[in-house]
Residue, then its C-alpha position, 0 to 999 in steps of 0.5 A: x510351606x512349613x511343616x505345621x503348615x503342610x500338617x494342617x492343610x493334610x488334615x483340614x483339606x482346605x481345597x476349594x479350588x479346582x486345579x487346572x491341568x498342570x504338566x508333570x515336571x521331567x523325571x531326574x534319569x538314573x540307573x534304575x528309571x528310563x521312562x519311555x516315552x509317549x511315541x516309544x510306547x505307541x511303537x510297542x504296544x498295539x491295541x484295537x481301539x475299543x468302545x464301553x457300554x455299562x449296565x446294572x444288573x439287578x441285586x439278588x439275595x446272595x450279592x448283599x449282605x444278610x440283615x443288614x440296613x443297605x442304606x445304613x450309611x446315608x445321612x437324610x436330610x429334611x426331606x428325605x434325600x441323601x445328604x451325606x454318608x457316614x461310617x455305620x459301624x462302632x469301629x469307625x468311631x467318633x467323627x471329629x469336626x475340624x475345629x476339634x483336628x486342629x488344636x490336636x495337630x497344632x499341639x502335636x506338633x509343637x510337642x513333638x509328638x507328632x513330628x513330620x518325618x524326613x524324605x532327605x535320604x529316602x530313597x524309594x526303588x523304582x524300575x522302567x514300567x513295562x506293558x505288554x504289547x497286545x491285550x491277548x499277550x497276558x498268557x492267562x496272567x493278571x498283571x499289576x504295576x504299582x505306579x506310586x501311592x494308591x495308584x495301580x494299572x491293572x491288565x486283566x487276561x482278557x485283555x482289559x486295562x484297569x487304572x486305579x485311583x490315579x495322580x501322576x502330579x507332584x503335589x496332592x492338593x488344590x493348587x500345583x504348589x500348595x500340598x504335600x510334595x512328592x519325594x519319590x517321582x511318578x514312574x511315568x506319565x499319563x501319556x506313557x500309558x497303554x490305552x486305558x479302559x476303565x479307571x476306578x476311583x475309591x474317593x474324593x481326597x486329593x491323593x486319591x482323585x487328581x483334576x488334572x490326571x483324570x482330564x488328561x486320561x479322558x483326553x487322551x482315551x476318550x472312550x474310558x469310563x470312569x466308575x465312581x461312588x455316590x455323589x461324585x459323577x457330577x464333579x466328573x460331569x463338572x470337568x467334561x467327563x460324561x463317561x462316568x457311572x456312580x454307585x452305591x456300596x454292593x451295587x454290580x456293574x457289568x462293562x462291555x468293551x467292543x472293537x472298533x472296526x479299524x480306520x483304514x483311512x489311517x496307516x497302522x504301523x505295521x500293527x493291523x495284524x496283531x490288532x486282528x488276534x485280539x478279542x472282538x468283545x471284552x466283558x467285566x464285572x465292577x463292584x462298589x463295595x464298603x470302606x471305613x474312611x472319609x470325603x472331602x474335597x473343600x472345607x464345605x463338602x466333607x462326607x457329601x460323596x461316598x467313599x468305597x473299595x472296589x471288586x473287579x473280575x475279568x477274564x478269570x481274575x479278579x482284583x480287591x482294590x481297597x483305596x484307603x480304609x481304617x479297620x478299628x478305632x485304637x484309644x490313645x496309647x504308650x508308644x510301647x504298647x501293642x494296640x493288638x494285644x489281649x488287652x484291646x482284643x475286644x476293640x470293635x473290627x469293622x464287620x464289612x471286610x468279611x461280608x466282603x469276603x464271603x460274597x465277593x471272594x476269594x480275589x486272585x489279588x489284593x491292593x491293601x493300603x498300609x500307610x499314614x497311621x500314625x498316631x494311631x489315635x488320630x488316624x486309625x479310624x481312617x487309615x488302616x496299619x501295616x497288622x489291620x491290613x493283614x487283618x483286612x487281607x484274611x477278612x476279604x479272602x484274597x489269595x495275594x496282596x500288594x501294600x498301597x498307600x505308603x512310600x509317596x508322600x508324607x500324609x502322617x507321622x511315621x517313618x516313610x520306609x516304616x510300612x513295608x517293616x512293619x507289614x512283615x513282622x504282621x504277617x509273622x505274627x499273624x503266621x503267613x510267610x514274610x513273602x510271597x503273600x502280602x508283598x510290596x514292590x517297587x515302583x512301576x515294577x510289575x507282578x504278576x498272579 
């Protein structure tokens, strides 16, 4: 696919059909990956099977915003129902149709003003991902692998597995040849994973929700549950997911795991004493909450499920997933011009980071997008910049953060290494240290918090 090409189906997501589960293509090995495989990872990890029961908890005054219009982002139609979502904010901008994207990204490209960065010498850090053994082995720590893009596996201390927006395919798009392509391979693949009980999706874009990993992760844990926005269970239902619970921004989910009794019909491995130290039942708080982004997955169902960012909370810890986002809507400028200077100061910021903040934080971790920025009038709206995440950061009071949505494939017209560059001379401006703060990572290296 040509560059233009590949730009223009990015941008108009043309993607009616529905891939069919497809093989991830073997990792070249090398110095720094060794990926385990499936039968390796089911020697060292031991883990009670456990079942999920859902429950909404009924909103209170204190758990949503003061003043504000709750439904302020649906669109009705005739009838009175909910049609689509939109962006309620001035900060989000002037929604632009496809036909008016199109003859923008055509002349950006023929100029030059919009080029598609190289991969050719790219080189992105990646280690062997490491899981812990046992769901009670975490010593109190939360503990976070970046396994690529927006895609993160999370163990909480109380022995929960959290998987955020995974694809583990090396195309995102309708078809596994069509799309942008990969140029760092995934850390490892879905059967490589430790079991898995709760994936979370922020939205319906292709790099966000993968046909083809969902099905495979619901195949392979059948008792996971699947947490999404408004509008999009039905594409889960669709696929043969039925263990999928939608909700609308502020709503509240309470997740209940309890340990099957084990079969003893079945060998256990020499694991049954260490599947008898963990917990007999697992308790999590879900939150769907605000993002200023998009939908889409065809040329007809732009906006029609809801996008979100998302708080989850166990066993002490809690986590902000912020899947993909904008935070201000920056005007057309000289290269050389800061968009946060004093001159764009009075640029609207979207207010709902810090109700966020206030109402569900502080969060022990943040997983904040930094990429595909560029060009900031085209994709500020939709896609947060290394200095809006900063902001973003403070605005959600989270202790530490980790950048997500960079370094996977080439979505925009930055330098794929960029971000991470430009995140630290954000937090130097903005008077945080460079480290320890607001960091990123390798791939499938894990952090802990």
């Amino acid at each position: 696919m040509s560059g233009l090409a590949s730009r223009l189906y990015r941008s108009l997501r043309l993607r009616s059909y529905r891939a069919p589960p497809v093989t991830i293509p073997a990792l070249r090995a090398s110095a720094s990956l060794s990926i385990t495989t499936a039968a390796a990872t089911a020697a060292l990890v031991s883990m009670a099977a456990y079942t999920s029961t859902v429950s909404k908890p009924p909103a209170t005054a204190a758990s949503v915003p003061e003043g504000v219009d709750l439904t302020a982002h649906h669109v009705k139609g005739c009838h009175g129902h909910t049609v689509r979502f939109k962006n309620p904010y001035p900060s989000s901008g002037v929604e632009r149709a496809v036909y008016e994207v199109m003859p923008m990204l055509l002349w950006g490209t023929l100029t030059g003003s919009m080029p598609v960065p190289s991969t050719k010498d790219v080189k992105m850090p990646m280690v062997q991902p490491a899981f812990l053994p046992t769901r009670g082995s975490s010593g109190g720590a939360l503990r976070a692998t970046w396994l690529g893009h927006a895609c993160y596996h999370v163990e909480f201390p109380s022995g929960m597995r959290v998987l955020f927006d995974p694809v583990f395919e090396s195309r995102c798009g309708p078809l596994h040849m069509v799309g942008p392509k990969r140029f760092s391979p995934v850390p490892l693949a879905p059967a490589d994973l430790p079991p898995v009980d709760a994936v979370v999706i922020s939205h319906s874009h292709y790099d966000h929700l993968s046909h083809a990993s969902v099905v495979d992760i619901a195949k392979r844990n059948p008792d996971t549950h699947f947490f999404v926005g408004l509008g999009l269970a039905k594409w889960f239902h669709a696929c043969g997911i039925s263990n999928v619970t939608e909700l609308d921004w502020w709503e509240d989910a309470d997740l209940v795991l309890t340990k099957k009794k084990p079969d003893t019909t079945k060998p256990t491995g020499g694991n049954g004493d260490e599947e008898d130290k963990e917990p007999a039942t697992i308790t999590a708080r879900l939150t769907c909450l605000p993002a200023q982004h998009a939908s889409g997955r065809t040329a007809r169902d732009k906006n029609t499920t809801l996008w979100a960012s998302w708080a989850i909370s166990s066993g002490g810890k809690s986590v902000w997933f912020g899947g993909d986002t904008g935070y201000r809507t920056v005007p057309k400028l000289p290269t050389d011009v800061d968009d946060y200077g004093p001159d764009y100061d009075a640029l609207p910021k979207c207010p709902q980071f810090k109700q966020i903040g206030q109402l569900r934080g502080p969060f022990d971790l943040g997983l904040i997008p930094i990429g595909a920025y560029s060009p900031r009038w085209m994709w500020s709206s939709l896609h947060a910049s290394p200095r809006d995440a900063v902001e973003i950061f403070k605005d959600t009071n989270c202790r530490k953060a980790m950048g997500i949505h960079w370094g996977t494939w080439v979505l925009t017209s930055e330098e794929v290494e960029e971000p991470p560059v430009l995140l630290k001379l954000a937090l130097r401006e903005c008077g945080i240290p460079e480290t320890g703060v607001f960091d990123v990572c390798a791939l499938g290296e894990t952090r802990e918090f």
